[in-house]
mmCIF file as gemmi writes it, N, C-alpha and C atoms, coordinates in Angstrom:
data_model
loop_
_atom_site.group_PDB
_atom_site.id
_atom_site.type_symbol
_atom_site.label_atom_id
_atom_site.label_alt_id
_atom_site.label_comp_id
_atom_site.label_asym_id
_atom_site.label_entity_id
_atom_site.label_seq_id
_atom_site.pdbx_PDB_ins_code
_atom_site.Cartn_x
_atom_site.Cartn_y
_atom_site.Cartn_z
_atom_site.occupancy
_atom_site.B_iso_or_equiv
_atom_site.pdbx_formal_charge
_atom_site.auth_seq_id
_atom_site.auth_asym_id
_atom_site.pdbx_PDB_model_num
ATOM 1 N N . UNK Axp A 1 ? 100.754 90.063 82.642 1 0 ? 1 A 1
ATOM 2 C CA . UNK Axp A 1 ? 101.346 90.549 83.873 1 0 ? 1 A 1
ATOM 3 C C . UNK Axp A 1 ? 102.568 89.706 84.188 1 0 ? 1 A 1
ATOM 4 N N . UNK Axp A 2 ? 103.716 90.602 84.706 1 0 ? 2 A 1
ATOM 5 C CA . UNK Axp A 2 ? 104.892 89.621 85.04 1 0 ? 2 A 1
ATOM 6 C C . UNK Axp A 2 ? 105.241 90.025 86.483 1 0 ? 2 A 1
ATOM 7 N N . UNK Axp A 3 ? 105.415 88.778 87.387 1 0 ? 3 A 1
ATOM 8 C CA . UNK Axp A 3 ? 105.731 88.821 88.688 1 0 ? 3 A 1
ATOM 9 C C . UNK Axp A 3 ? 106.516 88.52 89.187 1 0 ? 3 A 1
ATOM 10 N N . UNK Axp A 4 ? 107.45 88.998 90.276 1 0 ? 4 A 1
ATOM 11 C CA . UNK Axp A 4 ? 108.903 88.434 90.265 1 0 ? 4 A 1
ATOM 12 C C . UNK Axp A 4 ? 108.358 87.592 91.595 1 0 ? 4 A 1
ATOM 13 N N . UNK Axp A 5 ? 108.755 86.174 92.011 1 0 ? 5 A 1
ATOM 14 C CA . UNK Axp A 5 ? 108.268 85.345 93.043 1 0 ? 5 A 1
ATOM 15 C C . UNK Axp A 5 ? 109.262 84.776 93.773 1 0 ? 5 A 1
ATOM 16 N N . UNK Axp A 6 ? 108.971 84.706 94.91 1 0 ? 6 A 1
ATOM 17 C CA . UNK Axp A 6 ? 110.416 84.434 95.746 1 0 ? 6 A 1
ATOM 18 C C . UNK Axp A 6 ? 110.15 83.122 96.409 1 0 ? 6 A 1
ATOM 19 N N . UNK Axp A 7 ? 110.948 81.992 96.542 1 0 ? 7 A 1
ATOM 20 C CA . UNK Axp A 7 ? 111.035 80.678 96.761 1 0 ? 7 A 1
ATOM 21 C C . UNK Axp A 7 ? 110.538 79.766 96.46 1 0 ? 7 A 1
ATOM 22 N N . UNK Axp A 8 ? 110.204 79.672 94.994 1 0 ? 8 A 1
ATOM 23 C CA . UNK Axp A 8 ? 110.448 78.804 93.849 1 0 ? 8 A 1
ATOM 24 C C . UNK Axp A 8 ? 111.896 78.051 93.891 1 0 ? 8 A 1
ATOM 25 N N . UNK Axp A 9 ? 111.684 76.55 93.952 1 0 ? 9 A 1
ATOM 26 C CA . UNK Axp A 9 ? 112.804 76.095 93.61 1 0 ? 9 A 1
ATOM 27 C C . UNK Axp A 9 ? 113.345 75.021 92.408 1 0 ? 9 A 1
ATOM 28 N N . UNK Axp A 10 ? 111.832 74.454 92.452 1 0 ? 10 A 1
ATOM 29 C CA . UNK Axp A 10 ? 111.229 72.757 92.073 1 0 ? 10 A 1
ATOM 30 C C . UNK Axp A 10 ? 110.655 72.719 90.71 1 0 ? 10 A 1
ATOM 31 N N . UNK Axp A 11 ? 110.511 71.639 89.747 1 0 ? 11 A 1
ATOM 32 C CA . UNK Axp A 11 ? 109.218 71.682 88.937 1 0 ? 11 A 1
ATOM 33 C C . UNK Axp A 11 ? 107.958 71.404 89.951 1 0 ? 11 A 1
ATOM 34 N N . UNK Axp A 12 ? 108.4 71.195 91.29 1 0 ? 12 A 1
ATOM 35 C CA . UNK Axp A 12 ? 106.833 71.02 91.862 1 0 ? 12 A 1
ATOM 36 C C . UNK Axp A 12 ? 106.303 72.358 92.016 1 0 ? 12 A 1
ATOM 37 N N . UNK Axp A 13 ? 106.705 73.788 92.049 1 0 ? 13 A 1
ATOM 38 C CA . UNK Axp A 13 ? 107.023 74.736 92.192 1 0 ? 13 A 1
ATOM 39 C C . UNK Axp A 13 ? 105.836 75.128 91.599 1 0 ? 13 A 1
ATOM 40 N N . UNK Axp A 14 ? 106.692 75.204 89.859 1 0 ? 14 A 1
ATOM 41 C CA . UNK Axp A 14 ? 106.575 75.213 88.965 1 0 ? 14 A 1
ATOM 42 C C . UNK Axp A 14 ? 104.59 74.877 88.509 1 0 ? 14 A 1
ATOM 43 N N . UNK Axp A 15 ? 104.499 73.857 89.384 1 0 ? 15 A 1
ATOM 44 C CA . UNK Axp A 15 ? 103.217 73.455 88.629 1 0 ? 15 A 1
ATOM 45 C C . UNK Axp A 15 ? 102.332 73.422 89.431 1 0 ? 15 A 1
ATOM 46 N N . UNK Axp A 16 ? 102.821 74.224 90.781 1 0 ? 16 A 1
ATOM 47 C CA . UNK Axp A 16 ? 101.711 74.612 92.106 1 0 ? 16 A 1
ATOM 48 C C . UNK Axp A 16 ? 101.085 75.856 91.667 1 0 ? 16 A 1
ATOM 49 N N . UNK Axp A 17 ? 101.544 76.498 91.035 1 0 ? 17 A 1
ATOM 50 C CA . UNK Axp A 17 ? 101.403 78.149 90.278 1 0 ? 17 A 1
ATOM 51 C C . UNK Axp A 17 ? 101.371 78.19 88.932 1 0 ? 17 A 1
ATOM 52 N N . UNK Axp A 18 ? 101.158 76.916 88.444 1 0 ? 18 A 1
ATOM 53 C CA . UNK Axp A 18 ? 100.669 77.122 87.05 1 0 ? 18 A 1
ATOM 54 C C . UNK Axp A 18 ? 99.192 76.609 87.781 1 0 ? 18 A 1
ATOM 55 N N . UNK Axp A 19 ? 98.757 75.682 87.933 1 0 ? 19 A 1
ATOM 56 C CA . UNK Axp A 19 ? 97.321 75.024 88.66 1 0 ? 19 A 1
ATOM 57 C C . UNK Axp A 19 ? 96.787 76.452 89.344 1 0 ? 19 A 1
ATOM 58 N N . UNK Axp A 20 ? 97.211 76.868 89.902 1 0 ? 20 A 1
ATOM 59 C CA . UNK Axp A 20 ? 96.55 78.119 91.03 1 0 ? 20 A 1
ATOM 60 C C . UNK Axp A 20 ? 96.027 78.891 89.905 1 0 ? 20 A 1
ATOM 61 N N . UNK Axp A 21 ? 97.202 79.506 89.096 1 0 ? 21 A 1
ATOM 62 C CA . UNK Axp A 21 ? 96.609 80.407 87.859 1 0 ? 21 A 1
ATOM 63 C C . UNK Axp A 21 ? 95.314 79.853 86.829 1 0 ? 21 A 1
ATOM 64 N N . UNK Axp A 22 ? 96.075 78.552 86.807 1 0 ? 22 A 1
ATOM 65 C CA . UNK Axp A 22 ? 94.663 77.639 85.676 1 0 ? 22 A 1
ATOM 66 C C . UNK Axp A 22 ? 93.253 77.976 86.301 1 0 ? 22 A 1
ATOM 67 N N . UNK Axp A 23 ? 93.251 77.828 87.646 1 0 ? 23 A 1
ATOM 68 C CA . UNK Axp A 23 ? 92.484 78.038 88.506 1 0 ? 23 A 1
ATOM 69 C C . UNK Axp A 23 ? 91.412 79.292 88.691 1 0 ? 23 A 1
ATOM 70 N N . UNK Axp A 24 ? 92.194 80.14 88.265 1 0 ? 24 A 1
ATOM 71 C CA . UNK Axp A 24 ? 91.722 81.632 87.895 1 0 ? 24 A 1
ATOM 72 C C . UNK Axp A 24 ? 91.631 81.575 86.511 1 0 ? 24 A 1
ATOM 73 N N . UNK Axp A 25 ? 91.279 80.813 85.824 1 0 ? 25 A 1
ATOM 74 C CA . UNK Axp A 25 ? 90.982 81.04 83.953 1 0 ? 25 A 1
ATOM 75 C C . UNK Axp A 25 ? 92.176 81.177 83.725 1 0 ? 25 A 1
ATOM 76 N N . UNK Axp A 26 ? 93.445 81.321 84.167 1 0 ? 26 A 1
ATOM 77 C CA . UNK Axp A 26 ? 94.368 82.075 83.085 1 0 ? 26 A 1
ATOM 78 C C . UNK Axp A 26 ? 95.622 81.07 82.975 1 0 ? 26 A 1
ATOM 79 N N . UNK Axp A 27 ? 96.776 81.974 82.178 1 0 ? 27 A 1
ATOM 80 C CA . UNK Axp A 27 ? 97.551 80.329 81.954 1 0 ? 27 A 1
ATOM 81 C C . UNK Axp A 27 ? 99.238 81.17 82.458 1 0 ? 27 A 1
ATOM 82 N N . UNK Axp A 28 ? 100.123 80.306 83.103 1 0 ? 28 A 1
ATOM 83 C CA . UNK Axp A 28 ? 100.954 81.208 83.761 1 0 ? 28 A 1
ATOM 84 C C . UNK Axp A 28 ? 102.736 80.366 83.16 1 0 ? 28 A 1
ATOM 85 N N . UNK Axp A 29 ? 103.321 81.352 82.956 1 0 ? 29 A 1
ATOM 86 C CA . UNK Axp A 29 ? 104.671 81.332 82.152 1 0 ? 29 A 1
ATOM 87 C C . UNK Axp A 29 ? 105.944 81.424 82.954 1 0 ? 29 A 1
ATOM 88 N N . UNK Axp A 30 ? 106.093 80.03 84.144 1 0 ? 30 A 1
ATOM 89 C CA . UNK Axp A 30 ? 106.941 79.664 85.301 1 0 ? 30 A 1
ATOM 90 C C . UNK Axp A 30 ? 108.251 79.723 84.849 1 0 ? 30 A 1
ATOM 91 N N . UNK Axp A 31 ? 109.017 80.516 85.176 1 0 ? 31 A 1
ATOM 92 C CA . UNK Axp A 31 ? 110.792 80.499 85.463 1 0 ? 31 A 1
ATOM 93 C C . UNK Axp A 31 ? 111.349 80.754 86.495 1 0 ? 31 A 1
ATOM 94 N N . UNK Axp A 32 ? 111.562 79.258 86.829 1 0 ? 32 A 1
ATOM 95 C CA . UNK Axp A 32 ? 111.946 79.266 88.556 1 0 ? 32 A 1
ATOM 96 C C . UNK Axp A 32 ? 113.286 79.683 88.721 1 0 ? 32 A 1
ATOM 97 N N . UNK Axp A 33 ? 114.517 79.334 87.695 1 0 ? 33 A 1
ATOM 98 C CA . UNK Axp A 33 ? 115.692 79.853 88.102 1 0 ? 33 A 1
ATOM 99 C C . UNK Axp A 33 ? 115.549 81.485 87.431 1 0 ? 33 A 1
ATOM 100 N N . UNK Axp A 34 ? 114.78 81.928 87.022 1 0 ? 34 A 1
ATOM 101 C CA . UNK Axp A 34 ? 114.664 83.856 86.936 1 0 ? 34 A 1
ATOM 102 C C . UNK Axp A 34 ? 113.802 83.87 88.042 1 0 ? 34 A 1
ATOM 103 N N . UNK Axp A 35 ? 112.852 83.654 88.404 1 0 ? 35 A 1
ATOM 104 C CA . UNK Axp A 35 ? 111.856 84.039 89.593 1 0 ? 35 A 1
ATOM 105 C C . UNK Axp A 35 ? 111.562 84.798 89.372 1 0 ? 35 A 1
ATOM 106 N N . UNK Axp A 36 ? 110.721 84.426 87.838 1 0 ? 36 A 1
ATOM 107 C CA . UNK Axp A 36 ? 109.372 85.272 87.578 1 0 ? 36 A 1
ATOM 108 C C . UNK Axp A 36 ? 108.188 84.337 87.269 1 0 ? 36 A 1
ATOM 109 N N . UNK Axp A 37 ? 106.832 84.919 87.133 1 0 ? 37 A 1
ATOM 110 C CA . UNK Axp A 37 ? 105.886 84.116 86.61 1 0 ? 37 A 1
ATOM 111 C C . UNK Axp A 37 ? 105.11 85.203 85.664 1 0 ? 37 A 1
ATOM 112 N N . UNK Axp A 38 ? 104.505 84.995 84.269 1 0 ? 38 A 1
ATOM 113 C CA . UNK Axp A 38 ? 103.861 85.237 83.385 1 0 ? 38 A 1
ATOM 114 C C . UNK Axp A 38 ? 102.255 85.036 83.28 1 0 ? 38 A 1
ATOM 115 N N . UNK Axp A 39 ? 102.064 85.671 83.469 1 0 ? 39 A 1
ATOM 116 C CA . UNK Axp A 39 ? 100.303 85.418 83.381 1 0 ? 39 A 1
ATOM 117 C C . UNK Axp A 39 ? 99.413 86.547 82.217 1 0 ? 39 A 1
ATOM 118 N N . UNK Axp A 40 ? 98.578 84.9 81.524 1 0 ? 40 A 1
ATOM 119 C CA . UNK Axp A 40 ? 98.039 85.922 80.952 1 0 ? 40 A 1
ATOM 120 C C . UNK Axp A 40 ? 96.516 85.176 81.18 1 0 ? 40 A 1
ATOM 121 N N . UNK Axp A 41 ? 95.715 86.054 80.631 1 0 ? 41 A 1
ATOM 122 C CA . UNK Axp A 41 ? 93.839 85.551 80.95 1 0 ? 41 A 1
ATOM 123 C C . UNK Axp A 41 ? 93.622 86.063 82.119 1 0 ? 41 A 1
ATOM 124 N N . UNK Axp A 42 ? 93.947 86.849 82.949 1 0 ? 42 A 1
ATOM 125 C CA . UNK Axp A 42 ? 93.495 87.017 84.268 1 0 ? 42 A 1
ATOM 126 C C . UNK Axp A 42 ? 93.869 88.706 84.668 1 0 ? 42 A 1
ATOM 127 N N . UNK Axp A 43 ? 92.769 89.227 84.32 1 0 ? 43 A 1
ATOM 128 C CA . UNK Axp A 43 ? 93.009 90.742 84.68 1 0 ? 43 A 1
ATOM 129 C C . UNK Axp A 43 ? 92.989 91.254 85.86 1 0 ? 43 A 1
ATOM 130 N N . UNK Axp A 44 ? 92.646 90.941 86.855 1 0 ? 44 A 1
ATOM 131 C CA . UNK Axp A 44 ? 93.093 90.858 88.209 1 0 ? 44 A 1
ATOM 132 C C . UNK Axp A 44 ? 94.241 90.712 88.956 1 0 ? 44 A 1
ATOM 133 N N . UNK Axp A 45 ? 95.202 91.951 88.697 1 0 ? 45 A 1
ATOM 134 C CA . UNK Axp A 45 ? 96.468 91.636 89.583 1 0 ? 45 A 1
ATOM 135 C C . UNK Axp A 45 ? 96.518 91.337 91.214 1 0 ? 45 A 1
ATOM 136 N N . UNK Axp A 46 ? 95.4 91.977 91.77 1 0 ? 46 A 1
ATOM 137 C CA . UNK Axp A 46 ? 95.431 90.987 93.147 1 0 ? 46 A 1
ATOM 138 C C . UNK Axp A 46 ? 95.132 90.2 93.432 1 0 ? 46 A 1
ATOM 139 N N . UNK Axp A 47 ? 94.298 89.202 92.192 1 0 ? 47 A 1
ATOM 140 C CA . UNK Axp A 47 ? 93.947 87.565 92.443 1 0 ? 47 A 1
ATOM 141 C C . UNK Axp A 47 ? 94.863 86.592 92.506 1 0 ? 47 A 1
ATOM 142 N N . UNK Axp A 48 ? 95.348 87.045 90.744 1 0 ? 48 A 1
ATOM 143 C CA . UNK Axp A 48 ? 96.717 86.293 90.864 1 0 ? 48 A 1
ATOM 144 C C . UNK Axp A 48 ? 97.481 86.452 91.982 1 0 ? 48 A 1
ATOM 145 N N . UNK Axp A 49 ? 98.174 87.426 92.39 1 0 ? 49 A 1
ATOM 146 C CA . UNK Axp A 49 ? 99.187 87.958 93.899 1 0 ? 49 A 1
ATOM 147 C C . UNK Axp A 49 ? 98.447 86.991 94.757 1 0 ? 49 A 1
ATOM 148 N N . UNK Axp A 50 ? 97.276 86.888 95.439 1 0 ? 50 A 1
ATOM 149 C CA . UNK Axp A 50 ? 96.544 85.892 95.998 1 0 ? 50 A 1
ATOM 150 C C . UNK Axp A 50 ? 96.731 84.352 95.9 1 0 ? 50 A 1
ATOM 151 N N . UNK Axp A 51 ? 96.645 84.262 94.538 1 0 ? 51 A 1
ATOM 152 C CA . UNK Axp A 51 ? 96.849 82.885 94.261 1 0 ? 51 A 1
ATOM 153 C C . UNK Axp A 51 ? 98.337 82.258 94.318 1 0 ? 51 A 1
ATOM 154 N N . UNK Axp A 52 ? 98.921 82.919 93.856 1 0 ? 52 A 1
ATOM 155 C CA . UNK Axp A 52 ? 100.382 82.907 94.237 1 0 ? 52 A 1
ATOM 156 C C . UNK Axp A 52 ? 100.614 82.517 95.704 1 0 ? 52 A 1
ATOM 157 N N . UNK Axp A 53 ? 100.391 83.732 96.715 1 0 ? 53 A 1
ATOM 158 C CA . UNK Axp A 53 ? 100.734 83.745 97.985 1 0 ? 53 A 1
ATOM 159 C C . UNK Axp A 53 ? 100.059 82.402 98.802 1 0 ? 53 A 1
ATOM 160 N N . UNK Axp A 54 ? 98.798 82.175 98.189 1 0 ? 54 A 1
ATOM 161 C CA . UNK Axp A 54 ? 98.435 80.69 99.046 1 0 ? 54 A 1
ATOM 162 C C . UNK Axp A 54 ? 98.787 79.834 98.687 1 0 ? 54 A 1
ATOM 163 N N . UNK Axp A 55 ? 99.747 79.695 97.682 1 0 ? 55 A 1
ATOM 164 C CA . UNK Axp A 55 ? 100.282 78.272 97.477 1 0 ? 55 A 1
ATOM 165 C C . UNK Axp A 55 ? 102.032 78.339 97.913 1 0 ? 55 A 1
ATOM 166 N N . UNK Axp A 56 ? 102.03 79.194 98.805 1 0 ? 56 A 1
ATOM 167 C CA . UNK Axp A 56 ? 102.894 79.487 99.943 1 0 ? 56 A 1
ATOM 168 C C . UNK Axp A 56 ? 104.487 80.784 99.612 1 0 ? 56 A 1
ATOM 169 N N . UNK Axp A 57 ? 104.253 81.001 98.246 1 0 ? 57 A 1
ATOM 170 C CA . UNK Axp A 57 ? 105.172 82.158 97.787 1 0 ? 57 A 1
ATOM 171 C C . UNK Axp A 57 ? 104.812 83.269 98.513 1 0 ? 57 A 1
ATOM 172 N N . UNK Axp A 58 ? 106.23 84.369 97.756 1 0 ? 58 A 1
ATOM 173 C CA . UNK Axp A 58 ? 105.975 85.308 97.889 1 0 ? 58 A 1
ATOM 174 C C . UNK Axp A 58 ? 106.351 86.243 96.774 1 0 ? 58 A 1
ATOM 175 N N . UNK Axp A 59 ? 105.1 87.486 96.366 1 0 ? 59 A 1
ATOM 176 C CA . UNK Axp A 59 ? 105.368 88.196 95.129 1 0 ? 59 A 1
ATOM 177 C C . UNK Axp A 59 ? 105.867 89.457 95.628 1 0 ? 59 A 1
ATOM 178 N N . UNK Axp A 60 ? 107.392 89.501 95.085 1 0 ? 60 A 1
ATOM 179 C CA . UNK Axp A 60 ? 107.728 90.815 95.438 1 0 ? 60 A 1
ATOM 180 C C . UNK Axp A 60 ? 106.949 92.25 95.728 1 0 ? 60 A 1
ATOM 181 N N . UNK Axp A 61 ? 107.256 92.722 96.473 1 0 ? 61 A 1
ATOM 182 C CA . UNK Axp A 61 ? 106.474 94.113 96.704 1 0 ? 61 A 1
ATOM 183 C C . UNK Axp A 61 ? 105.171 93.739 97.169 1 0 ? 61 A 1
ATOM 184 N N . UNK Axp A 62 ? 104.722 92.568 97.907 1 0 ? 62 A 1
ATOM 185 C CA . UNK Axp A 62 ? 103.745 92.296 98.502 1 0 ? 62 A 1
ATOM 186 C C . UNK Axp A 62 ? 103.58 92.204 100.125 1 0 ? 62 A 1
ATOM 187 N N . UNK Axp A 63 ? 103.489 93.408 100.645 1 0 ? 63 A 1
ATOM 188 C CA . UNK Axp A 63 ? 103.474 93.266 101.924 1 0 ? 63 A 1
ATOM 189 C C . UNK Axp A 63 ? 102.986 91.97 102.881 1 0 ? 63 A 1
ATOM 190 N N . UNK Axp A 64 ? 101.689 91.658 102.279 1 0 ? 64 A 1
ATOM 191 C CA . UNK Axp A 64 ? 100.931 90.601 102.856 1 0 ? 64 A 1
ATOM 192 C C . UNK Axp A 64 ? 101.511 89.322 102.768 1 0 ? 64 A 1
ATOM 193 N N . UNK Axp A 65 ? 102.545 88.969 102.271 1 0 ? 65 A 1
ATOM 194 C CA . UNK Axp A 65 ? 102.845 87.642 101.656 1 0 ? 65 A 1
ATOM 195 C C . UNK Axp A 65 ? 104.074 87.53 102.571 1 0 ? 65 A 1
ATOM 196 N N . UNK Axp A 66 ? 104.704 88.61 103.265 1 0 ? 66 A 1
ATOM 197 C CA . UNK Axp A 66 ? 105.802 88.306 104.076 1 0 ? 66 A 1
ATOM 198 C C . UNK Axp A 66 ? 105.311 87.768 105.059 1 0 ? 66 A 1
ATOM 199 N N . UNK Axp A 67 ? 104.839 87.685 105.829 1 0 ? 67 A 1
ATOM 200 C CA . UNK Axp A 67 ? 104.169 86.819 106.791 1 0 ? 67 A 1
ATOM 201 C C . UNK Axp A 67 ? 104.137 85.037 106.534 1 0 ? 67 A 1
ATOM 202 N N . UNK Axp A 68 ? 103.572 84.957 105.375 1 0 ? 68 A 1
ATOM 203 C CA . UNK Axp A 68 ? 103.132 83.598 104.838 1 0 ? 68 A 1
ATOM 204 C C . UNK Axp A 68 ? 104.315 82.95 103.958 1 0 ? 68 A 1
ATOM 205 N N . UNK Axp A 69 ? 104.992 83.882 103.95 1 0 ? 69 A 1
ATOM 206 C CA . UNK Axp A 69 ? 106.631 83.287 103.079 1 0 ? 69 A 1
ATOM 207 C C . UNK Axp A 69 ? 107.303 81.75 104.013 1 0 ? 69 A 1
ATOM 208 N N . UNK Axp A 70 ? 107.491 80.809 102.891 1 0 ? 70 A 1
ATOM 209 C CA . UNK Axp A 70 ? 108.505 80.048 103.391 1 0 ? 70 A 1
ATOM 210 C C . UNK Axp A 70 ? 109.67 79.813 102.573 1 0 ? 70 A 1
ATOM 211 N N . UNK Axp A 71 ? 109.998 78.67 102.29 1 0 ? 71 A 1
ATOM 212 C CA . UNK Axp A 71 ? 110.83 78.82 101.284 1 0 ? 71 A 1
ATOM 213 C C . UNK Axp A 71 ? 110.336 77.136 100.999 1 0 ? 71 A 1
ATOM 214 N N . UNK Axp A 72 ? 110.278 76.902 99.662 1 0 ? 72 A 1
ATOM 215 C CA . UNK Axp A 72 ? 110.308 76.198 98.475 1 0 ? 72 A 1
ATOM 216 C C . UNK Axp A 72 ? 108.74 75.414 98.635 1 0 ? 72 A 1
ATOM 217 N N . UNK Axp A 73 ? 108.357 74.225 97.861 1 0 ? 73 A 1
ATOM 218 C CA . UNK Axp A 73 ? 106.9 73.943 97.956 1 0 ? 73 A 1
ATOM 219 C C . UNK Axp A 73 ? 107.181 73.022 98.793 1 0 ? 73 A 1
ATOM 220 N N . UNK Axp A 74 ? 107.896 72.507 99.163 1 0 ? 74 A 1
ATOM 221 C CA . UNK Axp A 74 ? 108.149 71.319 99.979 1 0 ? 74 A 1
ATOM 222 C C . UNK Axp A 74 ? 107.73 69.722 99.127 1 0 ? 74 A 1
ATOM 223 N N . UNK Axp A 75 ? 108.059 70.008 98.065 1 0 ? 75 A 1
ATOM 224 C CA . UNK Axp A 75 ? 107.464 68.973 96.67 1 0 ? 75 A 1
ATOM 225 C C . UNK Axp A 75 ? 109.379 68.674 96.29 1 0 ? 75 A 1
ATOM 226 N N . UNK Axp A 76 ? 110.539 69.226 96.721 1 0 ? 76 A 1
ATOM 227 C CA . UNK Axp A 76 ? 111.373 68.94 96.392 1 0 ? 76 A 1
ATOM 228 C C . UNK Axp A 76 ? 112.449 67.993 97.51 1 0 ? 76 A 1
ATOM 229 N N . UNK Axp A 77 ? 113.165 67.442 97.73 1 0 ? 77 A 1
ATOM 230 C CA . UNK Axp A 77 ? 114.098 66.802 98.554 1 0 ? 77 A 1
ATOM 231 C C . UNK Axp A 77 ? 115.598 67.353 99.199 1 0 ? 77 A 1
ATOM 232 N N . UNK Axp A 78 ? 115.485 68.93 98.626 1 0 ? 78 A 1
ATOM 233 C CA . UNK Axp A 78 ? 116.446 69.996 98.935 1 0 ? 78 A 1
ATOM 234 C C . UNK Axp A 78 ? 116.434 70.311 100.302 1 0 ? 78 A 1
């Protein structure tokens, strides 16, 4: 599954949403300057979307996640 994710900035980013995915069995393929993420092992597209969104993103075309959107992990000095 490929997800386009919005306010990624950081390798802290980067490895808040690889852990979340690890988290769910599966293993996830971070490109923060494309703002996408890759997942594979996890057949559940609304877990992942889930897991994503609580570690404070947002996955395009996800209604629920606009609410909870901020911008970046706060792991960077930007």
């Amino acid at each position: 599954m490929k997800f386009n994710v919005e306010g990624m900035t950081c390798s802290h980013c980067e490895r808040a949403i690889t852990r979340a995915i690890a988290a769910l069995g599966g293993t996830a393929r971070v490109d923060v300057a494309a703002g996408t993420v890759e997942v594979d092992g996890v057949a559940d597209e609304a877990r992942v979307r889930a897991a994503i969104e609580d570690e404070g993103y947002r996955v395009a075309g996800s209604d629920a996640a606009a609410e909870k959107a901020g911008s970046c992990c706060g792991g960077c000095q930007s």
